[in-house]
FIFI-243701 format. One record per residue (C-alpha): residue in one letter; x, y, z. Coordinates in pm, whole numbers, padded with zeros to 5 digits, always signed. Layout:
N
AXYZ...
END
This chain:
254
X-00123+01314+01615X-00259+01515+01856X-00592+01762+01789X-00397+02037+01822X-00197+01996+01529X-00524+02076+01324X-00363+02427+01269X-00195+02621+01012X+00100+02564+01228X+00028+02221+01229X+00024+02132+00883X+00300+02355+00839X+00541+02125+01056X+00367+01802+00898X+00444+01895+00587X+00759+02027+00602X+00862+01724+00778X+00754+01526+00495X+00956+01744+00221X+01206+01703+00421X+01234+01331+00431X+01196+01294+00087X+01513+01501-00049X+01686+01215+00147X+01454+00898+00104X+01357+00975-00294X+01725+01030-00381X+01774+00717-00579X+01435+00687-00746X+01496+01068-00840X+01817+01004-00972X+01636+00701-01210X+01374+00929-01256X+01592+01189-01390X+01777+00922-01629X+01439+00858-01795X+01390+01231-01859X+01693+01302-01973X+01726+00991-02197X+01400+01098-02331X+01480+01455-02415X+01834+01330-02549X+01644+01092-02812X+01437+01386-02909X+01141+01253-02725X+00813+01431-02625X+00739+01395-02224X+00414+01260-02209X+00255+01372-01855X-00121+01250-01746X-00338+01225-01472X-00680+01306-01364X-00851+01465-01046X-00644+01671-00831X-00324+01450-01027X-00345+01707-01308X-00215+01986-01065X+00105+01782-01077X+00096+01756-01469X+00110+02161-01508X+00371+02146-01284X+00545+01905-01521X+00421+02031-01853X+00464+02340-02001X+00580+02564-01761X+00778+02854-01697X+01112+02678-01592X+01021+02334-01692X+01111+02138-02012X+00987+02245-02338X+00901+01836-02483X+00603+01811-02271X+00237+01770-02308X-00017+01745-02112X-00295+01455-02151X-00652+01494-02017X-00990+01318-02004X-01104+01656-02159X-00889+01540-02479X-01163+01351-02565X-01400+01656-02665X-01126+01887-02717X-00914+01669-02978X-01133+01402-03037X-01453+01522-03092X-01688+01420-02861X-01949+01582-02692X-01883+01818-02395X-02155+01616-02214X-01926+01328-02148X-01696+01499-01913X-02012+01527-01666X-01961+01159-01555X-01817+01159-01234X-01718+00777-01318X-01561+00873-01648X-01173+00786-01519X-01294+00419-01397X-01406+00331-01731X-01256+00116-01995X-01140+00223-02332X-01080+00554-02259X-00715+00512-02236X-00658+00409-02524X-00839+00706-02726X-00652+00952-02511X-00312+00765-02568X-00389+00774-02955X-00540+01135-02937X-00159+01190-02843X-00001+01061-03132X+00306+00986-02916X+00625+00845-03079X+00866+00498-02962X+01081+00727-02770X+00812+00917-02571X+00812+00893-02210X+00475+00864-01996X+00457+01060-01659X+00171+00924-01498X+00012+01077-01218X-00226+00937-00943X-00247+00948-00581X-00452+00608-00570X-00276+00462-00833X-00575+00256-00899X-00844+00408-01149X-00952+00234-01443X-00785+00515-01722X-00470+00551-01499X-00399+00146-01513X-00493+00144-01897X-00291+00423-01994X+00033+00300-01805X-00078-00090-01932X-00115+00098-02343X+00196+00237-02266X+00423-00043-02213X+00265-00244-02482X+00376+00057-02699X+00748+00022-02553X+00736+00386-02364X+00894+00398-02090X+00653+00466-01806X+00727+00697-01440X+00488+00703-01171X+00399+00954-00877X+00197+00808-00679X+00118+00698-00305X+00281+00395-00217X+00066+00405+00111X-00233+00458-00033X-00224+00218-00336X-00081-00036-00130X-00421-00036+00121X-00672-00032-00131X-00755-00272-00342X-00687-00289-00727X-00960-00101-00999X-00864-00212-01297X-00974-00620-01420X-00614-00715-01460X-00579-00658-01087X-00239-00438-01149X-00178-00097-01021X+00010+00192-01134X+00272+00121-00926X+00305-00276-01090X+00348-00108-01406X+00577+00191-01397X+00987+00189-01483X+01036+00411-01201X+00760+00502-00869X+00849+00844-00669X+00647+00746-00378X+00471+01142-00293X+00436+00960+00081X+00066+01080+00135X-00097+00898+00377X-00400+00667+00263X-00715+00935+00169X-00445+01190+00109X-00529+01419+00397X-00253+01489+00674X-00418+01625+00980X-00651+01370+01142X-00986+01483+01305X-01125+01426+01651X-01409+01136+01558X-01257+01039+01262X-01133+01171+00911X-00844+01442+00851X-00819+01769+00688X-00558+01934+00458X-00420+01701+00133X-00042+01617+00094X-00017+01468-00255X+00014+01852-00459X+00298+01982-00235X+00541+01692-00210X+00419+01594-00564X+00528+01935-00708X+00904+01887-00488X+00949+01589-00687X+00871+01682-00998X+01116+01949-00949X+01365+01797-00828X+01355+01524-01135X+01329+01848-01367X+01678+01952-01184X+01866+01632-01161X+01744+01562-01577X+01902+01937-01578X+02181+01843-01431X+02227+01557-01664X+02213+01705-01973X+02431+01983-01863X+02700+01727-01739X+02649+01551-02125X+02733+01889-02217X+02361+01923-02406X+02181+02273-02258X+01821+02152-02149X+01560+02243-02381X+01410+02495-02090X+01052+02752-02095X+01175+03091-02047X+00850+03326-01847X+00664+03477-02098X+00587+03748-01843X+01007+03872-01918X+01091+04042-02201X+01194+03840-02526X+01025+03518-02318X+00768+03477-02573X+00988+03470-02853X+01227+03293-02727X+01024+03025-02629X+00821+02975-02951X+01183+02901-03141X+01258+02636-02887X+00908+02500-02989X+00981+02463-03347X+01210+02139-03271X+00893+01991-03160X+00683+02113-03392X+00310+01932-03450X+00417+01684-03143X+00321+01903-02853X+00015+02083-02823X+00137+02379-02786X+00273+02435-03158X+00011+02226-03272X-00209+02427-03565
END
């Protein structure tokens, strides 16, 4: 890649080029994906979506969003002080992800049930509380579906002491096809500029949201779908689609 693609132009045709590829390339792990969501919703399961750093972008996109699927939740680090108690002060270690045990406190801060799906979400695919939370998961009997960078995980080497990755652990991997470090554009000298993982990470997302649509619509179920509380009767609309889920997603949670 030449220097003069370090432009807005640039990233632009990168990027695009990249979306692109994947509405052909992901079809088939979309289509899975979508199976697992739509299985999920159908058994009147909660869509469990987590991931940490710049990853969490990816779970707003997912949970609880204006055209996105009412069963969701979105898991944190922060659930630790804001659900479980502790001290605000633990958030300020910059290590906190790569540490063991925590995992497991946010996956029973979530109180998920047998049919709950986990959408786990890291570019690495490596981190200590990503690995544990997939590895908690499975033991549990949840399905598990990763986004993550196939690249990436694939050319660094393993956090977690078992020595598995996201990747190793997941149902389904949608492969967000970010280079290794993320960034697109490469610099003269060294290093590159402008991250990947958010923009093709939110196409498939949507596109799993669609095809799980599509499903459900085809099973002749209407997906359970957030209406813009910015439009009139939104709001109120939405908050009786909540009640089915009552107590099991944050949201309606008292």
């Amino acid at each position: 890649m030449s220097v003069s693609s370090v432009s807005a132009e640039g990233f632009a045709r990168e990027g695009l080029a990249v979306l692109e590829d994947i509405t052909e390339s992901a079809r088939d792990a979309v289509a899975r994906a979508a199976g697992l969501i739509a299985d999920c919703v159908r058994a009147d399961g909660v869509i469990q979506a987590f991931g940490t750093g710049h990853s969490q972008a990816i779970v707003l996109e997912l949970a609880g969003r204006a055209g996105g699927l009412v069963p969701t939740n979105r898991l944190s680090i922060a659930d630790l002080v804001l659900y479980g108690g502790d001290d605000p002060s633990v958030l300020d270690d910059p290590l906190l992800e790569r540490k063991a045990g925590v995992a497991g406190r946010i996956y029973d801060l979530a109180e998920p049930r047998p049919q709950d799906l986990f959408v786990i979400i890291s570019n690495s695919g490596v981190n200590s509380v990503v690995v544990e939370t997939a590895l908690r998961a499975k033991e549990r009997g949840h399905r598990v579906l990763a986004i993550t960078s196939v690249a990436h995980t694939r050319a660094v080497p393993a956090g977690h002491e078992s020595g598995k990755k996201l990747a190793d652990l997941a149902d389904v991997v949608l492969d967000n096809r970010a280079p290794r470090g993320d960034a697109l554009l490469e610099l003269p000298g060294g290093g590159a500029v402008c991250a990947l993982s958010t923009l093709t990470g939110v196409m498939l997302v949507q596109m799993v949201v669609a095809e799980a649509s599509r499903l459900l619509l085809d099973a002749g179920e209407r997906p359970p779908v957030y209406v813009s509380a910015n439009v009139p009767g939104g709001f109120e609309g939405n908050l009786e689609l909540e009640k089915r889920y009552a107590g099991r997603i944050r949201r309606t949670a008292s």
